[in-house]
C-alpha positions as CSV (number, residue, x, y, z in Angstrom):
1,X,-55.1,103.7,-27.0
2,X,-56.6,100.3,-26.4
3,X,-56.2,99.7,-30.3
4,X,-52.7,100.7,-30.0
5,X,-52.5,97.8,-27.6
6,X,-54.0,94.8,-29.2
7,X,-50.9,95.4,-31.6
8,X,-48.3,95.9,-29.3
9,X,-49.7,93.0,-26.7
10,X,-49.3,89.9,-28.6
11,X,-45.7,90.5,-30.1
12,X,-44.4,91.2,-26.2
13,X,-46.2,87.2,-25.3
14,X,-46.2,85.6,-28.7
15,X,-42.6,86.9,-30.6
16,X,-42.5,86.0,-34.3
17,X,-39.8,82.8,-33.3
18,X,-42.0,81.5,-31.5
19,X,-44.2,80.8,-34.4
20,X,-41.8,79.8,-36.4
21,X,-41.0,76.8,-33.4
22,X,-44.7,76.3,-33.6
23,X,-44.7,75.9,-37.1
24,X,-41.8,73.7,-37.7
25,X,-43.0,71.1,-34.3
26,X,-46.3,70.8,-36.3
27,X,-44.9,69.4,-39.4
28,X,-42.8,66.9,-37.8
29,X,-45.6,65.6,-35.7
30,X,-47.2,65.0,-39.1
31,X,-44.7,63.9,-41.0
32,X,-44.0,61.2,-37.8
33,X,-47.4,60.1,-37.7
34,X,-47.8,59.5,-41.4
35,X,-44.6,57.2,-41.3
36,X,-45.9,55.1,-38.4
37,X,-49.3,55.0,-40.5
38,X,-47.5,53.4,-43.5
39,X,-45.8,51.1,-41.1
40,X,-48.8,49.8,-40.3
41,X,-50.3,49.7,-43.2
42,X,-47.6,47.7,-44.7
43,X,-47.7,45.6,-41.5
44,X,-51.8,44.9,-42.2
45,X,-51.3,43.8,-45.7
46,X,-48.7,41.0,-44.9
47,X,-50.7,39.9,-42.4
48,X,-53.6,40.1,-45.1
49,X,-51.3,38.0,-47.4
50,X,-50.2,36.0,-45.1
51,X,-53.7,34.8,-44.5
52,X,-55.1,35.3,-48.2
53,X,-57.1,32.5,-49.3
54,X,-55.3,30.4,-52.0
55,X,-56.9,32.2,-55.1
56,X,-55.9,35.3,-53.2
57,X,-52.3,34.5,-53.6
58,X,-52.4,32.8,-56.9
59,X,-53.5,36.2,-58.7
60,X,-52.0,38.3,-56.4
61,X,-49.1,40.6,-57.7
62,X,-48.6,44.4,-56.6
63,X,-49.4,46.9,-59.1
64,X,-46.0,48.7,-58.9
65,X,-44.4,45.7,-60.0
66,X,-47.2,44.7,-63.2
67,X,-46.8,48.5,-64.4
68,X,-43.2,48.3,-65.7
69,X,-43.4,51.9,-66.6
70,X,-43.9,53.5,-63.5
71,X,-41.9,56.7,-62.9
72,X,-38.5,56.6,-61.7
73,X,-36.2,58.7,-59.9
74,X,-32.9,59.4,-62.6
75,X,-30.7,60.8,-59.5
76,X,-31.9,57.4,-57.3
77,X,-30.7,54.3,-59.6
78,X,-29.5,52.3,-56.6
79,X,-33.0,52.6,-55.4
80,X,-34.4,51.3,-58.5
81,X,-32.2,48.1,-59.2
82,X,-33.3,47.0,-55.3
83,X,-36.8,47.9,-56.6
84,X,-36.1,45.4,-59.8
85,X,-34.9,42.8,-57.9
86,X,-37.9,42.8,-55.2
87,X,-40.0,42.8,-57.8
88,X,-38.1,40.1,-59.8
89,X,-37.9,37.2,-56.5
90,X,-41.5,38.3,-56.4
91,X,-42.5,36.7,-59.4
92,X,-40.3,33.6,-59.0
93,X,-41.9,33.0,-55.3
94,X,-45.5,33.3,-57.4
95,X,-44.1,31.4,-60.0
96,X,-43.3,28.8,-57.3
97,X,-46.6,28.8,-55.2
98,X,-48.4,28.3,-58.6
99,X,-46.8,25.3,-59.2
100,X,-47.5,24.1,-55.7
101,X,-51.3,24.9,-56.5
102,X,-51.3,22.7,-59.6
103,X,-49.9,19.8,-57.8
104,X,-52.5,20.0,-54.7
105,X,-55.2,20.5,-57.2
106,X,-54.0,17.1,-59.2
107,X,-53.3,15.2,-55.3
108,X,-56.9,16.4,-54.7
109,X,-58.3,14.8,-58.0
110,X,-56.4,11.5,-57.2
111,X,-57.9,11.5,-53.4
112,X,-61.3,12.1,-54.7
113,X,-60.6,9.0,-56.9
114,X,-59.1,7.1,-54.4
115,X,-62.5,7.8,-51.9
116,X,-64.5,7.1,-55.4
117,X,-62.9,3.5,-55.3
118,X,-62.5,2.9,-51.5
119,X,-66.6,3.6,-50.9
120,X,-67.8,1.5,-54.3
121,X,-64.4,-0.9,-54.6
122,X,-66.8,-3.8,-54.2
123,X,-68.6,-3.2,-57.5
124,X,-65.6,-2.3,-59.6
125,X,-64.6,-4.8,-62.2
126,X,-61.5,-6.5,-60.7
127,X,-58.4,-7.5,-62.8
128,X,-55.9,-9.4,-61.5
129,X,-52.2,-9.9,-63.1
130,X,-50.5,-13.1,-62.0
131,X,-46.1,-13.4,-62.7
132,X,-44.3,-16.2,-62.2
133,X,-41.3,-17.8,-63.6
134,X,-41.6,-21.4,-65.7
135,X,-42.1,-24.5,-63.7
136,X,-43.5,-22.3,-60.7
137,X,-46.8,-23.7,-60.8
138,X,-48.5,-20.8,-62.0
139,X,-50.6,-23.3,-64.4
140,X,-52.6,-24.5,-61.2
141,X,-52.9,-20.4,-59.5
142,X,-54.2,-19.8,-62.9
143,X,-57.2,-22.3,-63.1
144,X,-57.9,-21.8,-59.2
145,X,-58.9,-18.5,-60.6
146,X,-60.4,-19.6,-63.8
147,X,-63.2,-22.1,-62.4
148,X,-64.8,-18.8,-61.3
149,X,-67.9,-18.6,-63.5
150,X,-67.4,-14.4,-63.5
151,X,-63.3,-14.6,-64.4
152,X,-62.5,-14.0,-67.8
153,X,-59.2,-16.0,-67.9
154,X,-56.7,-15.6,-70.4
155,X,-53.4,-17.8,-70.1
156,X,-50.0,-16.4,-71.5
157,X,-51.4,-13.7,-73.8
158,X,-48.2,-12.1,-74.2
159,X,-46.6,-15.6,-76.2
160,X,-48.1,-13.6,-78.9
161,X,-45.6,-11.0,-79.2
162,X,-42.6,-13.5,-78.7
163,X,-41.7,-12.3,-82.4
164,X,-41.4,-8.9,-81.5
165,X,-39.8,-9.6,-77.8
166,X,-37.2,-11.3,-80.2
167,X,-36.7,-9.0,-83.2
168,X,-37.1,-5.7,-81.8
169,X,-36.2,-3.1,-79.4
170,X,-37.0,-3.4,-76.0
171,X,-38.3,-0.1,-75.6
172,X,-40.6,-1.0,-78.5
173,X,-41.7,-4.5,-77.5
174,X,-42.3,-2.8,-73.9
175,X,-44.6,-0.5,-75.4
176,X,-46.6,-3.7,-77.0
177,X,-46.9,-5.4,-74.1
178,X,-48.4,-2.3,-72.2
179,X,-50.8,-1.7,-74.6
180,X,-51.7,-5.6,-75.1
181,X,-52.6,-5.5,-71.7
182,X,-54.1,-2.3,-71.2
183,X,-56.3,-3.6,-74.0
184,X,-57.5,-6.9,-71.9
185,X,-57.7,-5.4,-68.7
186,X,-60.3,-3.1,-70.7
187,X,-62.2,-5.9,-72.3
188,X,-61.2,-3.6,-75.6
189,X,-59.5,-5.6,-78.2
190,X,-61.0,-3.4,-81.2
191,X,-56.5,-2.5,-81.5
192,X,-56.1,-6.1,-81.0
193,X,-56.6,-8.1,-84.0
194,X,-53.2,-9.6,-83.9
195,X,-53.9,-11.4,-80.5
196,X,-57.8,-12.5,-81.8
197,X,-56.0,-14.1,-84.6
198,X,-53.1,-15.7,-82.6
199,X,-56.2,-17.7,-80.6
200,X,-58.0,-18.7,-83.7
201,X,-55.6,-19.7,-86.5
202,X,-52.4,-20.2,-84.8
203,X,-51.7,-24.5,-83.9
204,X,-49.7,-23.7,-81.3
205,X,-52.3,-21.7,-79.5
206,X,-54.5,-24.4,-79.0
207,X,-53.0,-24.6,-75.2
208,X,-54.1,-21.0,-74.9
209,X,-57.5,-21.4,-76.4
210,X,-58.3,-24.1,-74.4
211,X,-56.7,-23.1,-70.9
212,X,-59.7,-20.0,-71.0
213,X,-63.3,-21.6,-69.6
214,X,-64.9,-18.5,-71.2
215,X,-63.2,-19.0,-74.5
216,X,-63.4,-22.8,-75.3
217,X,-67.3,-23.4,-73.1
218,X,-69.5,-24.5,-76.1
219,X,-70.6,-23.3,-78.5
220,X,-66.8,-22.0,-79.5
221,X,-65.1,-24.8,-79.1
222,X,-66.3,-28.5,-79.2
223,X,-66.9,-29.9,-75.9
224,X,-65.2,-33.6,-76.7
225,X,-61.5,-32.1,-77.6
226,X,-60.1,-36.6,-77.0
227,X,-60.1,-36.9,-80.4
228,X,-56.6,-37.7,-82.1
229,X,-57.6,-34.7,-85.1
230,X,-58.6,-32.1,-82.4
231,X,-57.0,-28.7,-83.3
232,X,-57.5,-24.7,-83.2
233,X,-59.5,-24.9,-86.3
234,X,-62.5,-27.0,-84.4
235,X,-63.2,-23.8,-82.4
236,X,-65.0,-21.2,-83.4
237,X,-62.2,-17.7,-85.2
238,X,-62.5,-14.9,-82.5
239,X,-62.9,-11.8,-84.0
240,X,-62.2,-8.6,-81.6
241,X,-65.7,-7.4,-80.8
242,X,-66.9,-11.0,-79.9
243,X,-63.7,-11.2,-77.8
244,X,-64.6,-7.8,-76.2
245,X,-68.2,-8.8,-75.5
246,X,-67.5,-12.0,-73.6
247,X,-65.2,-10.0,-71.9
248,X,-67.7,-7.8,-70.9
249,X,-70.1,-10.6,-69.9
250,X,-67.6,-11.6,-67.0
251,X,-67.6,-9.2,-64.1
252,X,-63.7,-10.1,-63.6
253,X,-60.2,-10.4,-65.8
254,X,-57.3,-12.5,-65.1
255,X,-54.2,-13.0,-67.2
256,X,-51.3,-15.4,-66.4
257,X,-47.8,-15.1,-67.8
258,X,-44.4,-16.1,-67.3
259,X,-42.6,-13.0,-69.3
260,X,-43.0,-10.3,-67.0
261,X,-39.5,-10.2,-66.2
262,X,-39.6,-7.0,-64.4
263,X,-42.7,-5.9,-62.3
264,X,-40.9,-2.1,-62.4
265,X,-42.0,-2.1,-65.9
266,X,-46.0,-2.4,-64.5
267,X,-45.8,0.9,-63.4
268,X,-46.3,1.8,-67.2
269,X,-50.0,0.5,-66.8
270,X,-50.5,2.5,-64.1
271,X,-49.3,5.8,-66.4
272,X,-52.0,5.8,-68.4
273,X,-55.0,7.3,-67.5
274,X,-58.4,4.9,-67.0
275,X,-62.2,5.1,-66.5
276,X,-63.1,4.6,-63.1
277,X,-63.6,0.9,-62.9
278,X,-60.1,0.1,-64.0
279,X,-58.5,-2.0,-60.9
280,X,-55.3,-4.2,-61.0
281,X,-54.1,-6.6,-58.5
282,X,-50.9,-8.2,-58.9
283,X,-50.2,-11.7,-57.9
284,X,-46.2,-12.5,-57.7
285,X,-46.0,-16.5,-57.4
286,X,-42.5,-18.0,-56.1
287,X,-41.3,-21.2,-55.8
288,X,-38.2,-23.0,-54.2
289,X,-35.0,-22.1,-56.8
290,X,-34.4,-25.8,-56.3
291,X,-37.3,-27.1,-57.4
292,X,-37.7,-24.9,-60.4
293,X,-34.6,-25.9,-61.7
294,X,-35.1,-29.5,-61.6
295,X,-38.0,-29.0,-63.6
296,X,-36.3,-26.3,-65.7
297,X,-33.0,-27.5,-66.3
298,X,-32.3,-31.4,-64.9
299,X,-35.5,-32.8,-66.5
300,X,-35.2,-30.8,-70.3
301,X,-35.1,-33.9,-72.7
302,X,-34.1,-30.9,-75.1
303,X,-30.8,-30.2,-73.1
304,X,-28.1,-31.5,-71.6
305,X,-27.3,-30.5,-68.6
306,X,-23.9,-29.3,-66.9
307,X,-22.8,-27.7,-63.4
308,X,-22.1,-24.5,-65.7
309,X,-25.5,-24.9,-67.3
310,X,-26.7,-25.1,-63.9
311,X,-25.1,-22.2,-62.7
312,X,-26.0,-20.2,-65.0
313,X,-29.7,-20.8,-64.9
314,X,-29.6,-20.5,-61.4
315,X,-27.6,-17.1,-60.8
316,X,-30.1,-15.8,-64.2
317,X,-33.0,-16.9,-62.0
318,X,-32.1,-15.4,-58.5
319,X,-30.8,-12.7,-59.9
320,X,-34.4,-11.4,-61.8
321,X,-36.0,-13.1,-58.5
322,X,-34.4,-11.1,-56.1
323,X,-34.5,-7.8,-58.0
324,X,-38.8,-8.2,-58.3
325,X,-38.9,-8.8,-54.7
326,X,-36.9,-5.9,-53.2
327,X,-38.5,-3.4,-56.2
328,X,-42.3,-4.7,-54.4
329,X,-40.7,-4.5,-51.0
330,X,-39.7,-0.7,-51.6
331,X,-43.0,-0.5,-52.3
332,X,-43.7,1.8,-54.5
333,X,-46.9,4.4,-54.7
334,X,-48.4,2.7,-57.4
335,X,-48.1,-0.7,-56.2
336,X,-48.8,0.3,-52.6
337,X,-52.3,-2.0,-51.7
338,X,-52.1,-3.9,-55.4
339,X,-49.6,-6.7,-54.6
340,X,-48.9,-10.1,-53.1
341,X,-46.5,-12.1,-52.8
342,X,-47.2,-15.9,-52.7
343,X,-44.8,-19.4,-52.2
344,X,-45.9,-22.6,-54.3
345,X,-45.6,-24.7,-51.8
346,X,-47.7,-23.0,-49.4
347,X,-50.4,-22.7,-52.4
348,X,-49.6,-26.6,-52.8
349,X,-49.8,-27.7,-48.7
350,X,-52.5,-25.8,-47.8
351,X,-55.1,-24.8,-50.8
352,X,-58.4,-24.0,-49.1
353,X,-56.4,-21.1,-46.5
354,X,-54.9,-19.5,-49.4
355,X,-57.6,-19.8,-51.6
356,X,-59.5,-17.5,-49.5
357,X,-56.8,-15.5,-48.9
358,X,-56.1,-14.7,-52.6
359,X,-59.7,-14.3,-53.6
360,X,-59.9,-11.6,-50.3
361,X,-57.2,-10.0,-51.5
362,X,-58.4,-9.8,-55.3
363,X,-61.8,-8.5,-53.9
364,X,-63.8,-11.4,-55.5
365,X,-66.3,-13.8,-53.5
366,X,-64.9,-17.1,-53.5
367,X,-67.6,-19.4,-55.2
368,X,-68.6,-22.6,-53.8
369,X,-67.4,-24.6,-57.4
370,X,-64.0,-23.3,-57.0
371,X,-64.0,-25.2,-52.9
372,X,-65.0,-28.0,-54.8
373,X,-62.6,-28.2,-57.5
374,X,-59.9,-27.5,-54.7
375,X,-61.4,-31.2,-52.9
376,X,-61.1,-32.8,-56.0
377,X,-57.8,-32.1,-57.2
378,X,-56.5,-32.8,-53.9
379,X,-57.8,-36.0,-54.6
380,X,-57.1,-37.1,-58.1
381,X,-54.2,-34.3,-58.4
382,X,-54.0,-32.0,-61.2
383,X,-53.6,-31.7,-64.6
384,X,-54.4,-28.6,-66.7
385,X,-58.2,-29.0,-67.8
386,X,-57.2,-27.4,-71.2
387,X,-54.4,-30.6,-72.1
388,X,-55.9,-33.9,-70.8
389,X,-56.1,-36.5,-73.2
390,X,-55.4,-34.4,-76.2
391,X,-52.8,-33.9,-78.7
392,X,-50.8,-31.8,-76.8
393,X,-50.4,-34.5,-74.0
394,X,-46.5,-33.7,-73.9
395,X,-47.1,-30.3,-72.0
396,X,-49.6,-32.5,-69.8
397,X,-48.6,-32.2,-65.7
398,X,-48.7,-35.5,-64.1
399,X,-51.8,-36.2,-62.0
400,X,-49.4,-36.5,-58.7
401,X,-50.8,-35.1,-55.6
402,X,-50.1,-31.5,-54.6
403,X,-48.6,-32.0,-51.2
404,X,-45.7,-34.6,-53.2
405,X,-45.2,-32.3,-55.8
406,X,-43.3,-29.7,-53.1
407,X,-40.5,-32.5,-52.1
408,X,-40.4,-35.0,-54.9
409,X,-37.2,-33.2,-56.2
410,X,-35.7,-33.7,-53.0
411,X,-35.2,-37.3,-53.5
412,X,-33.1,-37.3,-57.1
413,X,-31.2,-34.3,-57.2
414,X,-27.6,-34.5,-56.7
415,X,-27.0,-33.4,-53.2
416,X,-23.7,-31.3,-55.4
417,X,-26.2,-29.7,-57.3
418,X,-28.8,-28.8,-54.6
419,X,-25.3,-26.7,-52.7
420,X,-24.5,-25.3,-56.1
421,X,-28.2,-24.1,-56.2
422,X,-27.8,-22.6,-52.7
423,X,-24.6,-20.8,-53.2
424,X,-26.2,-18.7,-55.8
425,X,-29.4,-18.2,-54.5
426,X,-28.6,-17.8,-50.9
427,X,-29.6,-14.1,-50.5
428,X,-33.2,-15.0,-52.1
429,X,-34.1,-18.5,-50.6
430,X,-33.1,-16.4,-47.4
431,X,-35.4,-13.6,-47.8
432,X,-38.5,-15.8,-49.1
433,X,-37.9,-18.2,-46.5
434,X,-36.4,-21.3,-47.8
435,X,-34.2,-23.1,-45.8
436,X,-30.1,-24.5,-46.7
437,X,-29.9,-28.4,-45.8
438,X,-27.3,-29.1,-44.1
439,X,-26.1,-32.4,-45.3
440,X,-27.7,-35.3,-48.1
441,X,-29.1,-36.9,-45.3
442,X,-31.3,-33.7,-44.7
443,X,-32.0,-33.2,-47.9
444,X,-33.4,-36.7,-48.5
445,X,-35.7,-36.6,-45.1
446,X,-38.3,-35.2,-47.3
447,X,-40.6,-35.0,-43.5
448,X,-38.8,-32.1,-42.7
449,X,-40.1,-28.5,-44.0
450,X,-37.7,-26.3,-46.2
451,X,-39.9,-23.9,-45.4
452,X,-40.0,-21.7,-42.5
């Protein structure tokens, strides 16, 4: 009896549907819950992408998408082209963030650098570029530099190339120049033989020769250069590891020229990977259009001069003038901090100030034989150290004082030419601050400043 209704009892409370109901509410409570796991677990490892560490993310690639022979569904090919292409932007948004990572980890080299040189930049061997254009008066910026006992001083180094300026590609004479003064600016001229030779054995590079204190001081060159039968051959030949030690000996370098044409073309120095120590500054001299093409033009013995001669040397001048100064004004990253930009006449008016301006900004202590120099050339004038009373006296500059040599063009130019001169060199003399005259009577009142 009572077994009879244990049987009979649970299929009157619990009927077979029922567990059926049971069974079927079960599974989708698990099947639910599993979903809303994965959910989250998808959710958790964005957020532990997201916040990966950058080696994380650099390796990081899901296994479904390295295994290109996982298994695929044949009756689901929709499903597994939208699985080829997830995997395929993927790789190209890795592809991407790797490139990113190699450019931080070069921008973090070059700021490690750039600390390296900002905490020790006093110690690093300084060299210093100075541009100009002919009859600028970059003779004179050049020996305020040189009477520095530590400045290793070379004047015009790149004359020695003139051949291949003249008889070759640009591309290829560029290419010279960079490496001539990459080589300098190194105190390395093991590669440069050519320019040892040029300063021992060529005449015409007696000017050169002795325009450098450090190459003409006795003993390699005579002290007494008056005599009439001075030339290169009284100074001792340079051969490339002597000229690479005196280098060395001076804690600074300084080259002059007047054929940088371009300072755009600079940046190639700056391309080229150096030690440590390797610093340029770049000094861009100016000077009135005016009075550079007096000099230039209206005083050549070796040409006659004509309004279209005039005009033409003018609007070539501006025009290379005016495309240097907005290039540096755009300033570019690699000249960001590394140039100047500096008038003759204030240079002329004012030496002592700008002096110890320049040598600030070329991060060299202004020594007390370059203030005295200064007094005395502003009172017998000057004339180039390397020409007086030599052979080559026809290059010699007059010993006229410095303040007279801004306005003496002012009184013997044609007042036609100076508003020719104007016309096409307005936009520059404007942006460098050089004022128009007004009339001849202007222009003659040489107490009034063309300068603002």
């Amino acid at each position: 009896m009572f077994r009879s209704l244990q049987i009979i009892l649970p299929r009157r409370v619990i009927p077979p549907p029922i567990w059926l109901v049971v069974f079927f509410v079960m599974c989708a409570i698990f099947i639910f819950t599993r979903n809303d796991n994965l959910e989250a677990m998808c959710l958790r490892n964005r957020q532990l992408q997201s916040s990966a560490t950058v080696d994380e993310l650099k390796t990081y690639i899901p296994d479904e998408c390295v295994d290109q022979d996982f298994a695929r569904d044949a009756n689901n090919s929709e499903t597994n082209l939208k699985q080829d292409k997830n995997c395929s932007k993927l790789h190209d948004e890795i592809t991407s963030l790797r490139k990113k990572l190699e450019m931080y980890e070069r921008l973090n080299k070059l700021m490690e650098l750039d600390s390296l040189a900002s905490k020790y930049g006093s110690k690093m061997r300084q060299n210093i570029l100075i541009i100009s254009d002919s009859a600028s008066g970059s003779a004179f910026l050049g020996e305020l530099l040189n009477q520095h006992l530590q400045v290793f001083y070379l004047y015009e180094p790149l004359q020695s190339l003139d051949y291949y300026r003249d008889n070759r590609p640009e591309s290829v004479y560029d290419t010279m120049v960079t490496h001539l003064l990459n080589g300098i600016f190194h105190c390395d001229f093991m590669e440069l033989s050519y320019y040892t030779d040029f300063l021992s054995f060529q005449y015409s590079s007696l000017r050169h020769r002795l325009s450098s204190r450090a190459l003409s001081s006795p003993p390699l060159c005579p002290e007494n250069y008056n005599t009439p039968h001075y030339s290169i051959r009284k100074c001792t030949p340079l051969r490339p590891q002597s000229a690479s030690a005196i280098c060395r000996l001076h804690k600074h370098t300084v080259v002059k020229t007047i054929r940088v044409k371009s300072i755009h073309k600079l940046s190639y120095l700056m391309d080229n990977e150096g030690p440590a120590d390797y610093s340029l500054k770049v000094v861009h001299l100016v000077r009135d259009p005016r009075a550079v093409l007096n000099t230039r033009v209206l005083h050549d013995s070796h040409e006659n001069w004509t309004v279209k001669s005039v005009r033409d040397h003018a609007q070539s001048l501006c025009r290379d003038m005016l495309r240097n100064i907005k290039y540096a004004v755009s300033a570019p990253a690699w000249l960001r901090g590394r140039y100047t930009l500096l008038r003759y006449e204030d240079l002329a008016t004012n030496p002592h100030q700008i002096a110890e301006q320049l040598y600030q900004f070329v991060g060299i202590s202004i020594a007390q034989n370059v203030r005295v120099w200064i007094d005395r050339t502003l009172h017998e004038g000057f004339v180039s150290p390397s020409l007086a009373n030599s052979i080559y006296r026809q290059y010699t500059y007059s010993a006229e004082n410095l303040t007279d040599s801004v306005q003496t063009w002012r009184t013997h130019v044609p007042y036609s030419i100076v508003r020719l001169i104007e016309t096409e060199c307005y936009e520059v003399m404007n942006l460098l601050g050089y004022k128009i005259v007004e009339d001849e009577e202007e222009l003659r009142m040489v107490s009034f400043p063309l300068t603002d």
